[in-house]
N, C-alpha and C positions, 0 to 999 in steps of 0.2 A: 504493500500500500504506500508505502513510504516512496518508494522508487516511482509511482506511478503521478506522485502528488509534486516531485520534481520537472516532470516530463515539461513543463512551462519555461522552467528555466534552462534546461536543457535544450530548449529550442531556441532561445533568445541568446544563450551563446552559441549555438553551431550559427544562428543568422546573422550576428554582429562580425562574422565573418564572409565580406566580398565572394572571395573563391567559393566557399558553402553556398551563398546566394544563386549566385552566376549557375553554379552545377547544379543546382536544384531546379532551379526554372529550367532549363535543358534539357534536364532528365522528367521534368512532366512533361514538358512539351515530345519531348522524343515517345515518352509511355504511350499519349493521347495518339500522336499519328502512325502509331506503328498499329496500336489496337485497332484504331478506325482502317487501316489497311488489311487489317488482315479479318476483322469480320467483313468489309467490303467484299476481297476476291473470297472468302469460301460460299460467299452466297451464288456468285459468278459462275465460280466451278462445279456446283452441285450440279449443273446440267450437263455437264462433260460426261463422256463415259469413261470406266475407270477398270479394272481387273479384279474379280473374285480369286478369293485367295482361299486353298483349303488349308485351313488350322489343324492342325493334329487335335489341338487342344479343345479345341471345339465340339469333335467327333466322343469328348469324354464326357463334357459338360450341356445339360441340357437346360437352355434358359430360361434364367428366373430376372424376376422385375425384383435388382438392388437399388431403384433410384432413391430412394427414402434412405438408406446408410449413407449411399454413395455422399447424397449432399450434405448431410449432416456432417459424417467424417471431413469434407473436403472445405466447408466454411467454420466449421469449429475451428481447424488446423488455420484456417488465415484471419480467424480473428484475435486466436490466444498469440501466432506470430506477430500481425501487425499491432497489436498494445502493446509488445514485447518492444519490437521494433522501435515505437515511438516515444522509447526514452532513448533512442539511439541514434538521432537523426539521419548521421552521417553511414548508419547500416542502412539504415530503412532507404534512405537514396541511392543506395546500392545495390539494395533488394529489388526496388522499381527496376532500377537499370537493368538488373540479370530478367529479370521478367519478362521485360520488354525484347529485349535479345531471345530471349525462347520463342517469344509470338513470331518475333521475324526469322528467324530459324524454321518454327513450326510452317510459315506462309511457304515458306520455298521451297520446307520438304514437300507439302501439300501437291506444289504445283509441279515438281516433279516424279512424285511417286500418285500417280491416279486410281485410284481404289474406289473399288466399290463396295459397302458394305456386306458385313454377312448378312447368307440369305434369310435366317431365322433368327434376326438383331430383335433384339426387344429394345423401343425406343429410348433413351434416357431421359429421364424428364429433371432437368433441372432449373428452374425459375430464375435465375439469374442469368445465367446461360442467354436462355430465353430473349428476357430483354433486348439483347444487344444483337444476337444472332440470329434469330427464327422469325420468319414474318407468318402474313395469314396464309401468304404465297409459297413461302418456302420454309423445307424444314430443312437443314443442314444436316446430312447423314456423312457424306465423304469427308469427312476432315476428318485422316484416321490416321496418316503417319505425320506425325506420332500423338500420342494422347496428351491431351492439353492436360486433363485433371492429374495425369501421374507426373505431367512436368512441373506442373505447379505446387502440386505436394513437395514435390522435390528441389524446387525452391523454399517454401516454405523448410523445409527440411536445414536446409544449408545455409540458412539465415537465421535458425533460430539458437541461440547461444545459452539458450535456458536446459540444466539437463533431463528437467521433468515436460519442459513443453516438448524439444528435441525428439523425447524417446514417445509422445503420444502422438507426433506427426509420423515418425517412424514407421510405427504399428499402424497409423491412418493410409497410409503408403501404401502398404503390404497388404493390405485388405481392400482398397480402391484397385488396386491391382489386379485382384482375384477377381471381383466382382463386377469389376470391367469386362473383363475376358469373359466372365463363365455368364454375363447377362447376352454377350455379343454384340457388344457397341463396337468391341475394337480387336484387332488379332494380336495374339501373343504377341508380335515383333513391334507393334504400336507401343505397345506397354514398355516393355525391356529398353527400347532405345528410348525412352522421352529423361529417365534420369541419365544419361550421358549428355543428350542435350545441353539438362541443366547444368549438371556437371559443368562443361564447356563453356557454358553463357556464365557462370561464378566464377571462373575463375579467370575466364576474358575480363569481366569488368574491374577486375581486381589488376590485374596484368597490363591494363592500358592505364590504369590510378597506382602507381606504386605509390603515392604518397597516402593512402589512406591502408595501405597493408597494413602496414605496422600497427596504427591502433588498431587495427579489425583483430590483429592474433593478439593483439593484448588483450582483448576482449573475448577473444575464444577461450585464453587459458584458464 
């Protein structure tokens, strides 16, 4: 509680700093249009045609509607991250960053890897989701390499420095995972690669800021 009743002044010093400034407005503005790009062309490419893929995995598991864990597991995880985050400014503008970088990552795998969903997908319904991506027109099913909720866990994952929220996005992970796969929103190989993504896009943003490593692994240990 204490730490949370700081968060005010915590942000009035990370903003009395120019550089902090300057890279924060950047980094929303960079979030805002890469997002606004990339639910842009998935609605674009839904009409493409795309490749069935058979799942090994699939042929084991017959599906069931996990949309109700799914979201729960996936917005709990980014709301106990982002309070976390926001006594940390200068993570939390780095968490965006890495975010952002996956959306534009995920865009391009999208538009190079053209899939078509499985044939016996059971829809995912998730209301957030929704919002931004689904009209009365279109529902967005192809946007499948790679999985946006197991990249985002896994952001959430790699951002979070707390070791009891850490280990509950962990297990949020591992089980968004399964229940991805075994509802058939997405194929095995969607799932497995979207944490190397993240991977890649954390440690890209860290790599192009070396001046903010340092506190970041101070902060890890």
């Amino acid at each position: 509680m204490k730490a949370i009743l700081n968060i005010p002044q915590a942000w009035a010093k990370a903003w009395s700093s120019s550089t902090f400034r300057n890279q924060f407005v950047l980094t929303v503005i960079f979030f805002i249009v890469v997002s606004l790009h990339n639910f842009h062309y998935l609605k674009v490419w839904q009409s493409r045609p795309g490749v069935w893929i058979d799942d090994i995995f699939h042929s084991f598991l017959v599906p069931i509607n996990f949309s109700i864990p799914i979201f729960m597991l996936e917005y709990t995880s980014l709301a106990l991250v982002f309070t976390l985050l926001l006594m940390q400014p200068e993570r939390l503008m780095k968490g965006l960053q890495a975010y952002g970088l996956v959306l534009f990552f995920r865009t391009v795998a999208i538009y190079f890897v053209a899939l078509e969903p499985p044939r016996d997908m059971i829809l995912l319904n998730d209301p957030v989701a929704s919002l931004f991506l689904h009209t009365n027109d279109v529902f967005v099913t192809k946007d499948l390499f790679f999985s946006g909720h197991v990249s985002g866990l896994a952001i959430f994952f790699l951002m979070a420095n707390n070791r009891f929220i850490k280990t509950y996005v962990a297990i949020a992970t591992v089980l968004v995972s399964l229940f991805i796969v075994w509802q058939h929103v997405h194929y095995s190989f969607d799932v497995a690669f979207a944490p190397l993504a993240s991977y890649v896009a954390y440690k890209l943003v860290y790599w192009l800021d070396p001046a903010t490593r340092e506190s970041t692994e101070l902060q890890d240990a």
